[in-house]
C-alpha positions in Angstrom: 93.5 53.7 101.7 93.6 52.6 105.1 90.8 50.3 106.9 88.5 53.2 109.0 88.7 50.3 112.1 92.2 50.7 111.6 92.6 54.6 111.9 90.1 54.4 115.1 91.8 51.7 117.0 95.3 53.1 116.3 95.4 56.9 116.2 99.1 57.8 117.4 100.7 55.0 115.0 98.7 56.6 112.2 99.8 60.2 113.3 103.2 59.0 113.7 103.4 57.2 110.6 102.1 60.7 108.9 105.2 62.6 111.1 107.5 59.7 109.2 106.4 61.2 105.7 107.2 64.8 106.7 103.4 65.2 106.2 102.5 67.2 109.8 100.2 69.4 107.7 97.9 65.9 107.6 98.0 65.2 111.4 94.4 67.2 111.6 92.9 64.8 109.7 93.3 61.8 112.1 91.1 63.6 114.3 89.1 64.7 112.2 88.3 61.3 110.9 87.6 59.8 114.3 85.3 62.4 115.0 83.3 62.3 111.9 83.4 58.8 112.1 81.9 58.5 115.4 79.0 60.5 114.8 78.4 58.3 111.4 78.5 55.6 113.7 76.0 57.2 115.9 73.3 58.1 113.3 74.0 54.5 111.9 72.7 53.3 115.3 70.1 55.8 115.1 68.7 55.0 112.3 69.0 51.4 112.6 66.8 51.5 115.8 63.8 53.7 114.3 63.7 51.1 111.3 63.2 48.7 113.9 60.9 50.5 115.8 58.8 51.7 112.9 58.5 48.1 111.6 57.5 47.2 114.7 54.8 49.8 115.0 53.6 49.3 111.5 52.6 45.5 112.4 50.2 46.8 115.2 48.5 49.4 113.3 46.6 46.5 110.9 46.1 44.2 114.0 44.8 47.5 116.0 42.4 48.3 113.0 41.2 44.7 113.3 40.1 44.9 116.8 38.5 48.4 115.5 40.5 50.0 118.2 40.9 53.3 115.6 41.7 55.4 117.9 44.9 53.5 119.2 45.6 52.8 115.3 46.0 56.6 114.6 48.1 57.3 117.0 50.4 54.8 116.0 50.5 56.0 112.5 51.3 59.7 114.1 54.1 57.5 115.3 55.3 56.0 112.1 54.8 59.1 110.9 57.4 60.8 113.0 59.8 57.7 112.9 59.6 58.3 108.6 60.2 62.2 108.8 63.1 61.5 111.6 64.5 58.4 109.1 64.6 60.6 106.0 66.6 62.9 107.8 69.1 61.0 109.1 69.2 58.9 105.4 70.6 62.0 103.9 72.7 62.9 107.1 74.6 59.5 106.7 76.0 59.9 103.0 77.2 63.3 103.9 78.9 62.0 106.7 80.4 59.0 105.0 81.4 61.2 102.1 83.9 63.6 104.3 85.3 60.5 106.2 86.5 59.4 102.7 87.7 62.4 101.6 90.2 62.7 104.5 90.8 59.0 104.7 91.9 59.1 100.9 94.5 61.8 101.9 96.3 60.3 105.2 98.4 58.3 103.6 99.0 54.4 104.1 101.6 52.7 106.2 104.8 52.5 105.6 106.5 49.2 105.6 109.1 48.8 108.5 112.0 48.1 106.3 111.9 51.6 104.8 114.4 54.1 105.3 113.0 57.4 106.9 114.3 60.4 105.1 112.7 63.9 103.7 114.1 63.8 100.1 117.1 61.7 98.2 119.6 63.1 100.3 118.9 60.5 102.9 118.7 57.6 100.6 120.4 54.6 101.6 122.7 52.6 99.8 122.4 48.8 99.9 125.0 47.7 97.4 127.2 49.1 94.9 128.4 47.6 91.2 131.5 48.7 89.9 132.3 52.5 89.7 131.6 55.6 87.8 133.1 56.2 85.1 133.5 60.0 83.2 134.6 59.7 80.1 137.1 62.1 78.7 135.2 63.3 75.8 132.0 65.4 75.8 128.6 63.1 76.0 126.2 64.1 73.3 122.8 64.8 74.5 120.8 62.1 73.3 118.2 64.5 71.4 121.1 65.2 69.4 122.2 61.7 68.9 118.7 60.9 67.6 118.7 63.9 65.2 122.1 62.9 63.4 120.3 60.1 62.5 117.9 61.4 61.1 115.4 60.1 63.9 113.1 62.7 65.7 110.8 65.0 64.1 110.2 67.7 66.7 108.9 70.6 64.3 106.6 68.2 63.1 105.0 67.1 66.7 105.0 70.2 67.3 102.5 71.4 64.6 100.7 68.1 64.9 100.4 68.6 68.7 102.1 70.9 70.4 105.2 71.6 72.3 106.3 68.4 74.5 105.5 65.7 71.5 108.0 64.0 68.8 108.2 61.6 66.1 110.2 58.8 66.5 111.8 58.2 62.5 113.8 54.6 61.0 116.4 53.4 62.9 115.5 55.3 66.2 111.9 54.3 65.6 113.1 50.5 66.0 115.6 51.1 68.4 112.8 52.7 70.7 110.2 48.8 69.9 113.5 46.9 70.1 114.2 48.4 74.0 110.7 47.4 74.9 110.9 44.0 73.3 114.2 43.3 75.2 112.7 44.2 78.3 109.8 42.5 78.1 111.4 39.3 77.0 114.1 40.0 80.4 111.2 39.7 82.7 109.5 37.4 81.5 112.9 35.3 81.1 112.4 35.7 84.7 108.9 34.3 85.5 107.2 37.2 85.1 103.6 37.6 83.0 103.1 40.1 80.8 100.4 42.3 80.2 99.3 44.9 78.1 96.5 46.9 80.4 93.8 48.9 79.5 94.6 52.5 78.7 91.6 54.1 80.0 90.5 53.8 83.9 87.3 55.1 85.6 87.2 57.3 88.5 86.6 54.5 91.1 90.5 53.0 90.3 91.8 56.4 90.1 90.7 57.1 93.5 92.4 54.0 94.4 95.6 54.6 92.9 96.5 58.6 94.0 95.0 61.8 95.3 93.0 64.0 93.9 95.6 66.5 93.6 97.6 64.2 91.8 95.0 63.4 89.9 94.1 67.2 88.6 97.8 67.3 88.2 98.6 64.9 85.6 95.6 62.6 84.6 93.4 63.6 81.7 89.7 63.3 81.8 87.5 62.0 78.9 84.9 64.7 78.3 81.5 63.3 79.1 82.7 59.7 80.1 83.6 58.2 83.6 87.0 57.2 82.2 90.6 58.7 82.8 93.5 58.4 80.4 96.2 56.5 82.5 99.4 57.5 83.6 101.5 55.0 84.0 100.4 51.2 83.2 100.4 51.0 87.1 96.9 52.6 87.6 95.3 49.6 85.2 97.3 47.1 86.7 96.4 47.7 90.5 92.3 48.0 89.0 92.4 45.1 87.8 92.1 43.8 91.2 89.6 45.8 92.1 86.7 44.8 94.6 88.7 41.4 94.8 89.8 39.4 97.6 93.0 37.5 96.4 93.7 34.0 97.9 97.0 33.4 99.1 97.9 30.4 97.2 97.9 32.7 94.1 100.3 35.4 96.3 102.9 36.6 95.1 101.3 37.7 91.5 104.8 38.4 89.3 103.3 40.5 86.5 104.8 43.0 84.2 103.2 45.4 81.8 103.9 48.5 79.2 101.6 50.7 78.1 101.6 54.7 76.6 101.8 56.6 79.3 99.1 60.1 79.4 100.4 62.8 81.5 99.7 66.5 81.0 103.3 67.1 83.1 102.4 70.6 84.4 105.0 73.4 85.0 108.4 72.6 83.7 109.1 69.0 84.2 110.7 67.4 80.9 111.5 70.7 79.4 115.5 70.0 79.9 115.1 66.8 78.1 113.2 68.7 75.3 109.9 66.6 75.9 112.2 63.2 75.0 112.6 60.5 77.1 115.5 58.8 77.4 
């Protein structure tokens, strides 16, 4: 998320950085940010002023009393008294207020870094370098479903009554073909000064908010039922909390960490349905 004194200083780089991402249906939000944000600013002052004032007022009303000047004393608790009723407003005005800048601020999405490419979809990607050329075969590719299944190596019907449509087993050989893949890679980055980890599987709703939008969220993410904890999606989402709330020192930049985990997705509409719910 950007910095709020960011988004008010620089409007147009934020907008244009939004019109970059093909995002125009986000440029209202800018706007809307930096007005929210100056009237949160405003009842800040506000009430920052009649705490002040009332503390102020509240140290006479004992030194008044003192003097037996009641009458004075009264009055200045009809004053406090205002200040309080005034305060209590403007204490529940301010959460409200902060509470809709972070809604838009966690949609406007963050900068992007000057050496991207600018393009809507794939078709504008860019190619840096090339290795070798493609090669068709002559002969038909088996689909790799099929590959597993003459060896006796995926259990579909099986998932499926186990839990549902989008599940497998992985069997023998397959089985530790699939932990054999992941110990090579592992053991490739960390050939390569890389850590590894193995992350938490379950986030709460403070990282996820840190790591994707609510609609993304709703999308794919699933929620344990009476817990603040979300099933992660990718070992990304644990690995960027675990720097929550932490300011890093640069001596320990850059952190070279990699990480695998299970990966909980509920993969709405038809995504993964031509690969028969098995990933490659």
């Amino acid at each position: 998320m950007l910095d709020i004194k960011f988004v008010r200083e620089n409007p147009e780089i934020v907008k244009e950085n939004i019109r970059k991402k093909f995002q125009d249906e986000k440029l209202s939000l800018v706007d809307e940010v930096i007005s929210l944000d100056v009237e949160a600013r405003k009842v800040q002052m506000e009430a920052d002023e009649l705490r002040s004032k009332k503390n102020q007022v509240s140290k006479q009303i004992g030194a008044l009393m003192a003097k037996g000047e009641k009458e004075a004393a009264e009055k200045a608790k009809e004053e406090v008294a205002t200040f309080s009723q005034r305060l209590a407003e403007l204490e529940e005005k301010e959460p409200a207020l902060q509470e809709e800048i972070l809604k838009r601020m966690m949609v406007i999405p963050n900068i992007i870094d000057p050496s991207v490419p600018i393009g809507k979809d794939d078709s504008c990607n860019v190619e840096n370098e090339r290795f070798g050329d493609p090669v068709v075969p002559s002969y038909p590719i088996p689909y790799h479903a099929d590959i597993m299944d003459s060896f006796s190596g995926l259990d579909l019907d099986a998932a499926g009554r186990v839990a549902g449509n989008g599940f497998y087993y992985l069997v023998g050989d397959v089985a530790r073909l699939h932990s054999a893949v992941l110990s090579y890679a592992r053991d490739f980055m960390i050939d390569r000064g890389f850590t590894y980890v193995i992350p938490p599987y379950m986030i709460r709703s403070k990282v996820v908010d840190g790591v994707m939008s609510f609609a993304e969220m709703d999308a794919m993410m699933y929620k344990i039922e009476g817990e603040d904890l979300y099933l992660i999606g990718t070992s990304e989402h644990s690995m960027i909390g675990r720097f929550i709330d932490q300011i890093l020192p640069v001596e320990s930049l850059p952190l070279t960490l990699t990480s695998y985990s299970p990966c909980f997705r509920k993969e709405k509409g038809s995504h993964g349905i031509e690969e028969r719910g098995v990933y490659r």
